[in-house]
C-alpha positions in Angstrom: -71.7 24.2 -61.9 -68.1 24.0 -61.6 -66.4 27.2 -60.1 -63.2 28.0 -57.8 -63.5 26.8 -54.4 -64.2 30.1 -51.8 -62.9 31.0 -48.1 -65.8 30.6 -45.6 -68.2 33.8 -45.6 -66.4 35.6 -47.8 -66.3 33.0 -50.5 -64.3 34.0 -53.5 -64.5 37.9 -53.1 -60.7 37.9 -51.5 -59.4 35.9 -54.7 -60.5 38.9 -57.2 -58.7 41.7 -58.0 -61.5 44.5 -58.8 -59.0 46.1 -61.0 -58.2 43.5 -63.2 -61.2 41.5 -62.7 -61.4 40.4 -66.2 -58.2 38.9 -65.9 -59.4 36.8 -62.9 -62.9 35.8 -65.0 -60.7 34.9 -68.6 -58.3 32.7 -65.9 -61.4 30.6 -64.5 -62.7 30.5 -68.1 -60.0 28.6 -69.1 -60.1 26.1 -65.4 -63.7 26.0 -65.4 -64.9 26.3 -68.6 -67.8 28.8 -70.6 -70.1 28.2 -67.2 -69.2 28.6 -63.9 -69.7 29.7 -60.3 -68.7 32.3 -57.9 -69.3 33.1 -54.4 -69.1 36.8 -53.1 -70.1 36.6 -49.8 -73.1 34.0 -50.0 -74.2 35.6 -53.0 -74.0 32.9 -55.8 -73.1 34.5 -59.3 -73.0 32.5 -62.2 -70.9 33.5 -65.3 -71.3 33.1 -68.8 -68.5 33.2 -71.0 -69.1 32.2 -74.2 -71.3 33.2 -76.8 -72.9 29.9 -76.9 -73.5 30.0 -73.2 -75.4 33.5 -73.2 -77.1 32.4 -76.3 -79.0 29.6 -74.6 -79.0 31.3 -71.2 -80.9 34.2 -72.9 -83.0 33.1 -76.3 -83.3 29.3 -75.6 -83.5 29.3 -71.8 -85.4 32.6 -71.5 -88.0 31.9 -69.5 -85.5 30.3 -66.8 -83.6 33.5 -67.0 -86.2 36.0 -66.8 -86.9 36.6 -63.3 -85.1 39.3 -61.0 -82.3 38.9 -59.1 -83.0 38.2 -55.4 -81.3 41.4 -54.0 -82.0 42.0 -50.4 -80.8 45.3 -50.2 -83.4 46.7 -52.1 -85.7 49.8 -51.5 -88.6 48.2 -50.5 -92.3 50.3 -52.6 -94.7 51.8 -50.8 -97.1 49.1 -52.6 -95.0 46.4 -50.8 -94.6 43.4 -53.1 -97.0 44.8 -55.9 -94.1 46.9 -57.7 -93.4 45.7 -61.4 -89.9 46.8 -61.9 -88.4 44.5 -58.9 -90.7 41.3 -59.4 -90.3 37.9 -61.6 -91.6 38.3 -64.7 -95.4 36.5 -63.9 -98.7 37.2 -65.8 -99.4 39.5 -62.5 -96.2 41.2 -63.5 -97.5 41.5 -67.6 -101.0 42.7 -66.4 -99.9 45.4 -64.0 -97.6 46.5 -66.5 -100.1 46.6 -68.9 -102.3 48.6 -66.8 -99.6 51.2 -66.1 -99.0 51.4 -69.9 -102.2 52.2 -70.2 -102.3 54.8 -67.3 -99.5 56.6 -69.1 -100.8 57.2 -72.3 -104.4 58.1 -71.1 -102.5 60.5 -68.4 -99.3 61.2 -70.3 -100.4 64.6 -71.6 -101.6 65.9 -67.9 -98.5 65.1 -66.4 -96.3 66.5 -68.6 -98.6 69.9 -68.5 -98.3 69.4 -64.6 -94.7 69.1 -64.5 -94.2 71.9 -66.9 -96.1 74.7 -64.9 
């Protein structure tokens, strides 16, 4: 994936103006093309900018794009790695969300009479 070449470590965060960002994006657009590559310090980030690019990226690549992004900064769950909101979207992920669905609606009512008292 083409992109604008970075400065060592802090890659290209010193070439964007967070004000104008936009600006900065519709300017590699035009360099780079409707796909390319950024670098804010070793974080890749890869933009889309064209409709025909998110289309595929998200209906006809979706199952590419579905997983989470790997942020390291994250709260880490008391249940370790079994949380469903920060995990790639895997049958494991489907079932325990299924299983919380379902703890929900059989518990729904108690909880809101809990949290209403």
């Amino acid at each position: 994936i083409p992109g604008p070449k970075g400065i060592p470590i802090v890659g290209n965060a010193l070439q964007v103006d967070l004000e104008n960002i936009h600006k900065d994006l519709l300017k590699w657009a035009k360099e780079y093309g409707a796909i390319f590559k950024l670098n804010f310090a070793g974080e890749l980030i890869v933009v889309l900018n064209s409709f025909d690019a998110i289309y595929e990226a998200l209906v006809i690549k979706s199952g590419d794009f579905a997983g989470r992004a790997n942020d390291t900064f994250r709260v880490k769950t008391l249940v370790q790695d079994d949380d469903v909101l920060f995990q790639d979207y895997t049958e494991k992920v489907k079932y325990m969300k299924k299983l919380m669905l379902q703890g929900l609606k059989m518990y729904g009512e108690v909880c809101s009479n809990i949290v209403k008292i």
